[in-house]
TIRO-2110 file (N, C-alpha, C; in Angstrom, 1 decimal):
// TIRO-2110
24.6, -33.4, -50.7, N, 1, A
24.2, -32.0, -51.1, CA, 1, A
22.8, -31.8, -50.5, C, 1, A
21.8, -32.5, -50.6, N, 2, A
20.6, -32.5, -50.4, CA, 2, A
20.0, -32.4, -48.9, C, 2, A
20.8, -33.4, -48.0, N, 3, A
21.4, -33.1, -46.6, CA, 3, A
21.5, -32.1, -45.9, C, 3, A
22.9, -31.2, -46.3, N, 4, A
23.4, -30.3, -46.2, CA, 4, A
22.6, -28.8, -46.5, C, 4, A
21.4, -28.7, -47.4, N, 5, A
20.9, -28.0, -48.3, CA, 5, A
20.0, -28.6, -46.7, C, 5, A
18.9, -29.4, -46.4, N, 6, A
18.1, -29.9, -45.3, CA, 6, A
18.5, -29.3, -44.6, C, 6, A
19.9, -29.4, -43.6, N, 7, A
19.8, -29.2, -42.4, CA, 7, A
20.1, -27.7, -42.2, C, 7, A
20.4, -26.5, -43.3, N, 8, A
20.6, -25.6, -43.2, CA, 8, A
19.6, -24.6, -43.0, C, 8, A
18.1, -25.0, -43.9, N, 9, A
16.6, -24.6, -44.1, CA, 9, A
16.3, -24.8, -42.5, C, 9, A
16.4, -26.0, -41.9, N, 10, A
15.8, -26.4, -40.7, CA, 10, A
16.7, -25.4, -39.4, C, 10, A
17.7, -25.5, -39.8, N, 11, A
18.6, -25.0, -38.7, CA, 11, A
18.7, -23.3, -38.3, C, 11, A
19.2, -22.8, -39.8, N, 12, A
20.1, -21.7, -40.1, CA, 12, A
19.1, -20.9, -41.1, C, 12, A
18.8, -21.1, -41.7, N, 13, A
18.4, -19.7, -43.2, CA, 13, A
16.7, -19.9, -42.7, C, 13, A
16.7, -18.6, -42.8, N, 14, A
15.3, -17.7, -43.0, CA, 14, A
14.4, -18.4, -44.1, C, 14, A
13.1, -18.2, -44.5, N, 15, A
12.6, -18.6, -45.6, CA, 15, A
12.8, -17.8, -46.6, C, 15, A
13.2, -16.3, -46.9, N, 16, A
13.5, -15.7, -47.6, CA, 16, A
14.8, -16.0, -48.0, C, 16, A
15.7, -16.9, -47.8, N, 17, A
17.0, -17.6, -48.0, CA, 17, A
16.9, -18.6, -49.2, C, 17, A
17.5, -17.9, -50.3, N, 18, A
16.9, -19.8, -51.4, CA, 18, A
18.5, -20.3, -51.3, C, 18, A
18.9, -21.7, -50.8, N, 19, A
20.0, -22.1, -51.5, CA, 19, A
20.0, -23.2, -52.1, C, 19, A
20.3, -23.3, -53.2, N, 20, A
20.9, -24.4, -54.6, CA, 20, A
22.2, -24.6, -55.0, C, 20, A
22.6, -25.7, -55.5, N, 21, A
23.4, -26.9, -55.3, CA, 21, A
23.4, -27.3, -56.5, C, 21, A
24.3, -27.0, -57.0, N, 22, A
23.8, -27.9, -58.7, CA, 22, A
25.0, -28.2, -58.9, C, 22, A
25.1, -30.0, -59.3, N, 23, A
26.1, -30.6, -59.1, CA, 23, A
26.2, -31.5, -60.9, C, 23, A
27.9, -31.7, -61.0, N, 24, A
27.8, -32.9, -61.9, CA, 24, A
28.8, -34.2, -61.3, C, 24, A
28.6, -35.3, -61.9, N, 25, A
29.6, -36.0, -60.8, CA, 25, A
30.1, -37.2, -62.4, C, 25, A
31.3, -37.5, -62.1, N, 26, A
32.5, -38.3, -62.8, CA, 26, A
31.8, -39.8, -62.8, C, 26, A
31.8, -40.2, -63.9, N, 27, A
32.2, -41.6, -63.9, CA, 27, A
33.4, -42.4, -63.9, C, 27, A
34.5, -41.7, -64.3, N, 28, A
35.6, -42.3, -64.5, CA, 28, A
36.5, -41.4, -63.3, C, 28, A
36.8, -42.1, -62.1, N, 29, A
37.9, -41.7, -61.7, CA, 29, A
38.8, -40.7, -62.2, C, 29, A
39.8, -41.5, -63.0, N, 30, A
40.6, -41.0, -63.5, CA, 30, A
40.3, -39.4, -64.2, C, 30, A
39.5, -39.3, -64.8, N, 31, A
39.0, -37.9, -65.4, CA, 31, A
38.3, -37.0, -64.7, C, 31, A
38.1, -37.6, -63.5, N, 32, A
37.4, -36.3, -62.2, CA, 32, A
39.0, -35.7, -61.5, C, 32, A
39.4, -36.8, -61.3, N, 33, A
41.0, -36.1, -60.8, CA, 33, A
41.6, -35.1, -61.7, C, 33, A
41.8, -36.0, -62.9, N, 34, A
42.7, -34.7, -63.9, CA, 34, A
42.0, -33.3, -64.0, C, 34, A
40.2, -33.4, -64.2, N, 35, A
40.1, -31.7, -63.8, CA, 35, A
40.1, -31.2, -62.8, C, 35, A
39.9, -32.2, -61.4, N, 36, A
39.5, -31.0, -60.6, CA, 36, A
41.4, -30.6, -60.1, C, 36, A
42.1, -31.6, -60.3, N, 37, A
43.7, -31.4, -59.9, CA, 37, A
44.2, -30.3, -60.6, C, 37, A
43.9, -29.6, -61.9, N, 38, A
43.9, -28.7, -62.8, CA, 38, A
43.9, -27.8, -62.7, C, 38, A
44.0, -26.8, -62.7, N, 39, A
43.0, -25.6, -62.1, CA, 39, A
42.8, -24.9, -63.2, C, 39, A
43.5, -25.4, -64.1, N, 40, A
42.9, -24.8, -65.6, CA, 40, A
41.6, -25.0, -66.4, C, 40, A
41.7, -26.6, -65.8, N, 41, A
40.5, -28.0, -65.9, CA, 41, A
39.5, -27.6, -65.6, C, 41, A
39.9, -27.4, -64.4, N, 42, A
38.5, -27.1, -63.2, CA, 42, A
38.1, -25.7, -63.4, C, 42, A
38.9, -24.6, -63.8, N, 43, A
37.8, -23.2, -63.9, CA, 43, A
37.0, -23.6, -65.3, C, 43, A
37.7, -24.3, -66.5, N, 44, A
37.3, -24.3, -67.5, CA, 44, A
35.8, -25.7, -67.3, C, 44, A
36.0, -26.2, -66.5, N, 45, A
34.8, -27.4, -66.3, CA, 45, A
33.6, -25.9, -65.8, C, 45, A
33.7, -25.6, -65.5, N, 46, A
33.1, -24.7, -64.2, CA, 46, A
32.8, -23.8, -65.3, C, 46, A
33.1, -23.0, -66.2, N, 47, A
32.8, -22.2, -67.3, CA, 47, A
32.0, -22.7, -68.3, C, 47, A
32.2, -23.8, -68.7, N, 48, A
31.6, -24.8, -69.4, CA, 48, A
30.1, -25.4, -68.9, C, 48, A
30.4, -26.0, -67.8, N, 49, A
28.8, -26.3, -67.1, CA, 49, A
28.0, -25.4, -66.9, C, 49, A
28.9, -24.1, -66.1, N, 50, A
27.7, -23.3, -65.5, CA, 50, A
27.9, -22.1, -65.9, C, 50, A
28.5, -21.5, -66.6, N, 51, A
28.5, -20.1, -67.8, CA, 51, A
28.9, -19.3, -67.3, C, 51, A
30.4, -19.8, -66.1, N, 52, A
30.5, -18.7, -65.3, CA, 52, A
31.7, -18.2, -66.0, C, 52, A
32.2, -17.0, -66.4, N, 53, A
33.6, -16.5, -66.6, CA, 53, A
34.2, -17.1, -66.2, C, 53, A
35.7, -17.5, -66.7, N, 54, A
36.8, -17.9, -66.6, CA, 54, A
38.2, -17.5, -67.0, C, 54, A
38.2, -16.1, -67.4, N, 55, A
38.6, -14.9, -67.8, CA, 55, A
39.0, -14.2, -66.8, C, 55, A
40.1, -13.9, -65.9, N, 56, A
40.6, -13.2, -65.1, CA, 56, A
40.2, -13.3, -63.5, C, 56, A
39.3, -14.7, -63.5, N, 57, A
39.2, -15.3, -62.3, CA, 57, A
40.4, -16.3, -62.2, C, 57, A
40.4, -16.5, -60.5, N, 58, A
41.4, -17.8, -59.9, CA, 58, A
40.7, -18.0, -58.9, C, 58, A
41.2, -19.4, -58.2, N, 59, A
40.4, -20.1, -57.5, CA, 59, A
41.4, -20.5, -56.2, C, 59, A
40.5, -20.0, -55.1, N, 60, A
41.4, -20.3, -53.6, CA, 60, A
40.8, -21.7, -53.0, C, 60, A
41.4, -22.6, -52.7, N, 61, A
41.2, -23.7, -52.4, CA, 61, A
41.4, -24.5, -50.9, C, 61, A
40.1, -24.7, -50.0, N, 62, A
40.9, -25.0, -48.8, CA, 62, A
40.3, -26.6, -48.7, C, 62, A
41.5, -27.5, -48.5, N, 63, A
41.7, -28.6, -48.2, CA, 63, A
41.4, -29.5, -47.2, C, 63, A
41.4, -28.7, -46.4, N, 64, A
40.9, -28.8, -44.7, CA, 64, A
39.5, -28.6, -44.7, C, 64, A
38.3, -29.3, -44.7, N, 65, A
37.2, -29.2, -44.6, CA, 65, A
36.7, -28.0, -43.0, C, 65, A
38.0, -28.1, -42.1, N, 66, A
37.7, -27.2, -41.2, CA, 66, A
37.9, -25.8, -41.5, C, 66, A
38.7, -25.4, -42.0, N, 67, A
39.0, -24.1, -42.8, CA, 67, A
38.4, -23.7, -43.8, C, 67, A
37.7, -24.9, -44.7, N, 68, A
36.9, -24.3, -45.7, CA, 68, A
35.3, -23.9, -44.5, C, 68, A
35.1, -24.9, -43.9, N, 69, A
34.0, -24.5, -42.8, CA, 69, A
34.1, -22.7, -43.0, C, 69, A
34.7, -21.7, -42.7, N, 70, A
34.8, -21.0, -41.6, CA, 70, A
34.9, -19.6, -43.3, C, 70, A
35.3, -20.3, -44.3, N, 71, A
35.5, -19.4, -45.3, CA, 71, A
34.2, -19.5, -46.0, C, 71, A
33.0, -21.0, -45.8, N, 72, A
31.9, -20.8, -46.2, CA, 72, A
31.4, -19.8, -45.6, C, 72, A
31.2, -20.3, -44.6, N, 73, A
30.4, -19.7, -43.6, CA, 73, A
30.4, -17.6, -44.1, C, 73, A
31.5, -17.4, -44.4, N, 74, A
31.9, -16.2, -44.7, CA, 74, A
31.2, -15.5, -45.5, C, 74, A
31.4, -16.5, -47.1, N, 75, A
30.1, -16.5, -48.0, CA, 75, A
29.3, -16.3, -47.9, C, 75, A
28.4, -17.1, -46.4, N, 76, A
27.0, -16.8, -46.5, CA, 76, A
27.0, -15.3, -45.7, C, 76, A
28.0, -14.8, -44.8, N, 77, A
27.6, -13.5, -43.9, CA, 77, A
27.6, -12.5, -45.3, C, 77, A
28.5, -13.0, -46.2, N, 78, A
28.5, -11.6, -47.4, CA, 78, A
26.9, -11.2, -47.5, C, 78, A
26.0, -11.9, -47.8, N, 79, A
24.6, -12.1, -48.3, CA, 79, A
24.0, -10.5, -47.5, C, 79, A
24.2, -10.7, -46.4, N, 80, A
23.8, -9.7, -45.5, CA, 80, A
23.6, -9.4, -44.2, C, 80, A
24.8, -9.4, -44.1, N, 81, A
25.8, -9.2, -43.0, CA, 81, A
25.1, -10.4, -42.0, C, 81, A
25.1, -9.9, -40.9, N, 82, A
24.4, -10.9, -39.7, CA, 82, A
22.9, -11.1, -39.3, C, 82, A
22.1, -10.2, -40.0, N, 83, A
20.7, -9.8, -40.1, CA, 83, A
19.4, -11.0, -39.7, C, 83, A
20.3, -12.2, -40.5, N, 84, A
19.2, -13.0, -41.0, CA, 84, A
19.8, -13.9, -40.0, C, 84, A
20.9, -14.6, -39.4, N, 85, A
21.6, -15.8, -39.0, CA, 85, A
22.8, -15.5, -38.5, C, 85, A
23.6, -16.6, -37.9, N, 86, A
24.5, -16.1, -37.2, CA, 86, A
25.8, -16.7, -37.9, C, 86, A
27.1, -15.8, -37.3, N, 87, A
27.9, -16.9, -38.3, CA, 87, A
28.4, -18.2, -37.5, C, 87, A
28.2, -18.1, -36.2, N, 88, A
28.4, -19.7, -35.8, CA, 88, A
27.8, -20.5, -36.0, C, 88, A
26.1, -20.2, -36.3, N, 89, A
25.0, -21.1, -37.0, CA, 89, A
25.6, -21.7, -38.5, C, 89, A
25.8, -20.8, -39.2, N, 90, A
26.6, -21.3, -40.3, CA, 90, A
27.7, -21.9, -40.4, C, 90, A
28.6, -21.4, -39.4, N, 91, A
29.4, -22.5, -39.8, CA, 91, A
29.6, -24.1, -38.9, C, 91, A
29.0, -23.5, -37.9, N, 92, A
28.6, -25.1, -37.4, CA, 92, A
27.9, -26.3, -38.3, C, 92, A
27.0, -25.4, -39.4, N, 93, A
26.5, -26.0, -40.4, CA, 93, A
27.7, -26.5, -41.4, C, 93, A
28.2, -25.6, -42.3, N, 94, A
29.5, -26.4, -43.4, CA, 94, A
30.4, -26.8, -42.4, C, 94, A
31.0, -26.7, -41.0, N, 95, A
31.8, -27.7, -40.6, CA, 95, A
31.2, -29.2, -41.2, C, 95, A
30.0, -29.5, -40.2, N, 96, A
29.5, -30.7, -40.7, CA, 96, A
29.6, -31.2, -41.6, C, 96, A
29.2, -30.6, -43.2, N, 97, A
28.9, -30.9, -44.5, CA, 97, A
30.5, -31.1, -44.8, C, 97, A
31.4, -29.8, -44.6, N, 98, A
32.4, -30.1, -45.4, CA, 98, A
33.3, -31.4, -44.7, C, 98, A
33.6, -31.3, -43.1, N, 99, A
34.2, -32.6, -42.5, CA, 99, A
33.2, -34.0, -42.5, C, 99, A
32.3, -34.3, -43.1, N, 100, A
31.7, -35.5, -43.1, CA, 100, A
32.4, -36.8, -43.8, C, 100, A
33.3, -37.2, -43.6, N, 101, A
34.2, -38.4, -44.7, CA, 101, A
34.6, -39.0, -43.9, C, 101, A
35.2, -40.2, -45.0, N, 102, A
35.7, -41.2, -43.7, CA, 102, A
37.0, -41.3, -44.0, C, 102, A
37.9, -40.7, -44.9, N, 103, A
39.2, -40.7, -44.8, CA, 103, A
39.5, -39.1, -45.7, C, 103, A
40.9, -39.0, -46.0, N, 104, A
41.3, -38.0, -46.8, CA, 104, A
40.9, -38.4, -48.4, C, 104, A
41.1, -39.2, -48.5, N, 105, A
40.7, -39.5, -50.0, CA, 105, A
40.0, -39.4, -50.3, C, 105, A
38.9, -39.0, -49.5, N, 106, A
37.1, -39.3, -49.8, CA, 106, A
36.6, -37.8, -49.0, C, 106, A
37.6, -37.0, -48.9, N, 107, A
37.2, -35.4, -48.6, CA, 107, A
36.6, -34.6, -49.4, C, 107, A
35.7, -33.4, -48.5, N, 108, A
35.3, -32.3, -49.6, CA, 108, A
35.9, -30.9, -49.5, C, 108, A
36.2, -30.4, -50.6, N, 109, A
37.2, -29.5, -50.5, CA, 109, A
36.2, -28.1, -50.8, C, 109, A
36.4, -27.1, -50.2, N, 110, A
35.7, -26.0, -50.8, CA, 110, A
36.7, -25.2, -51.7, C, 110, A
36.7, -25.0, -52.6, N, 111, A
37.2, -23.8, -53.3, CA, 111, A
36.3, -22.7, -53.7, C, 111, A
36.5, -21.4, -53.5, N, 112, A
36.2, -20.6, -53.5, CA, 112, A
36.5, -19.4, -55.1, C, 112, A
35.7, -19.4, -56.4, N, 113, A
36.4, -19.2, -57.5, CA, 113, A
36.6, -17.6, -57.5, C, 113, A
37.3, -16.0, -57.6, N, 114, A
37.1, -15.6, -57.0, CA, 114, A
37.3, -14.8, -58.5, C, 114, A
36.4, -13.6, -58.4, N, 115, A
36.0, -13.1, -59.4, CA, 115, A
34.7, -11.9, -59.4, C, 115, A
34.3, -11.2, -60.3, N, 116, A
33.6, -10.2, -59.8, CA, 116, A
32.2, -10.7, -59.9, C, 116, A
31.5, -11.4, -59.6, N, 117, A
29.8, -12.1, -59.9, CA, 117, A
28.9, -11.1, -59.2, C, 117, A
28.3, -10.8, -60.3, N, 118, A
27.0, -9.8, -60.1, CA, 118, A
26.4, -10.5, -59.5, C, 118, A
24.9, -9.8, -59.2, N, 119, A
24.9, -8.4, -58.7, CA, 119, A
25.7, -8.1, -57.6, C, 119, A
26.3, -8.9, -56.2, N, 120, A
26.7, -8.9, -55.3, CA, 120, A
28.4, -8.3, -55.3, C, 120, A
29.0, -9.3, -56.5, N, 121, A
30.6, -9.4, -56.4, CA, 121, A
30.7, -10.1, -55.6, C, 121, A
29.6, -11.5, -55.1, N, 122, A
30.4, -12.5, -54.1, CA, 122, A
31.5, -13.3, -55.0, C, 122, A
32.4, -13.9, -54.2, N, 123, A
32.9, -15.5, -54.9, CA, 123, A
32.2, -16.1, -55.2, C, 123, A
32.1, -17.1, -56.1, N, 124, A
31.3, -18.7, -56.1, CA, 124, A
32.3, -19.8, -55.7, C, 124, A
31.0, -20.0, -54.4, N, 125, A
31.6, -21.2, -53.2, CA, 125, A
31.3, -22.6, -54.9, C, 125, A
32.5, -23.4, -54.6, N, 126, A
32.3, -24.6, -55.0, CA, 126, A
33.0, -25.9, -54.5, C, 126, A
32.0, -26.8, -54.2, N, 127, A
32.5, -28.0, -53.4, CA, 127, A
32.8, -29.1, -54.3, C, 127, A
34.3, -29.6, -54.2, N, 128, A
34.7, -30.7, -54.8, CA, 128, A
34.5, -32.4, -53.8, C, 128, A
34.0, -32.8, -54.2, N, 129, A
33.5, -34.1, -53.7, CA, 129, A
35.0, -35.3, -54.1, C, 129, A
35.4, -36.0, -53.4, N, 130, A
36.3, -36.5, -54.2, CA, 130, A
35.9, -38.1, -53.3, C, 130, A
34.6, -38.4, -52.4, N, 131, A
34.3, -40.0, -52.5, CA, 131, A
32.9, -40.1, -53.2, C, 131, A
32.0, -38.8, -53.5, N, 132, A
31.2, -38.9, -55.2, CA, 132, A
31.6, -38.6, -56.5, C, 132, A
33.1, -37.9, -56.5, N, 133, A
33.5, -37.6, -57.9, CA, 133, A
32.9, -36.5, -58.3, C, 133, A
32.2, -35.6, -57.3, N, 134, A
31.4, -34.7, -58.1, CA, 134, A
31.7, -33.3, -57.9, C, 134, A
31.3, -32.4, -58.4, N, 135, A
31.6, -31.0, -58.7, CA, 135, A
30.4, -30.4, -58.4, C, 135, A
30.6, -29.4, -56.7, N, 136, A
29.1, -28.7, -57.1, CA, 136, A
29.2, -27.3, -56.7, C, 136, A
28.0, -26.6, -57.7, N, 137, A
28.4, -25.2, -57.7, CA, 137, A
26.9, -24.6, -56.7, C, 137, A
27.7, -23.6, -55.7, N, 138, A
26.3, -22.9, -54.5, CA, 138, A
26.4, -21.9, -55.1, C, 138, A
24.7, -21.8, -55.1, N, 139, A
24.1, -20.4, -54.6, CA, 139, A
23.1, -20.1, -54.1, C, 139, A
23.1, -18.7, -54.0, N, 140, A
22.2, -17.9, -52.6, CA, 140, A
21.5, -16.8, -53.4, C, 140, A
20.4, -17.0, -52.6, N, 141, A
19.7, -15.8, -53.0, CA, 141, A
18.8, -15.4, -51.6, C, 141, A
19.2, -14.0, -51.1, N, 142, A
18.2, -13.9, -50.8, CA, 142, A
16.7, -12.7, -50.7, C, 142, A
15.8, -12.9, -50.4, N, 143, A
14.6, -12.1, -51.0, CA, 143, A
14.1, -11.5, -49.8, C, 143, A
14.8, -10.3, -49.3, N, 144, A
13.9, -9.7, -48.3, CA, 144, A
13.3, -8.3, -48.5, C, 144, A
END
């Protein structure tokens, strides 16, 4: 996360760009699977940690680290529009982040929770980690 969150400040986002990463991660195998395989688990883990509604939201899920690439990246053009960054800078960026593993088992998956979040109405991008077991929720701010 921290990486990812680095090479994006350096690369891609303006200074007036804040992005945060707030993550929790599983000790037990077995109980990171059952929620995030859930999707009842997983909005309700996701409601629970981070106070987001879970109330007439659903969650689109891409499996393919290269296709979630390209739906992040999307995310970030919502912020405003092309002004600040480009979207191939971005997504050149979550390619990296999201294809970095060394097999399928140990992939990161973006899901995308989709729902009306103020002030914007963006989705909240969330990345499932499945060789840290962890669960992390993005966001953006930016201040121009």
């Amino acid at each position: 996360m921290e990486k990812f969150i680095e090479s994006m400040r350096e690369s891609v986002l303006p200074d007036c760009f804040d992005l945060k990463g707030s993550s929790i991660c599983f000790e037990d195998e077995n109980e990171f699977l059952s929620t995030v395989n859930d999707i009842q688990s997983f909005l309700s883990l996701v409601q629970r940690e981070w106070g987001v509604p879970s109330e007439g939201c659903y969650s689109d899920a891409f499996h393919s680290g290269f296709l979630g690439s390209y739906a992040f990246a999307l995310w970030f053009m919502e912020f405003d529009h092309d002004n600040w960054f480009t979207f191939d800078s971005v997504q050149d960026e979550t390619k990296k982040y999201l294809n970095s593993y060394s097999s399928v088992s140990h992939r990161r998956e973006l899901r995308l929770i989709k729902g009306s979040f103020l002030p914007m109405k963006l989705d909240l991008p969330v990345v499932v980690d499945y060789e840290e077991r962890s669960v992390t929720v993005w966001t953006g701010e930016l201040r121009d």
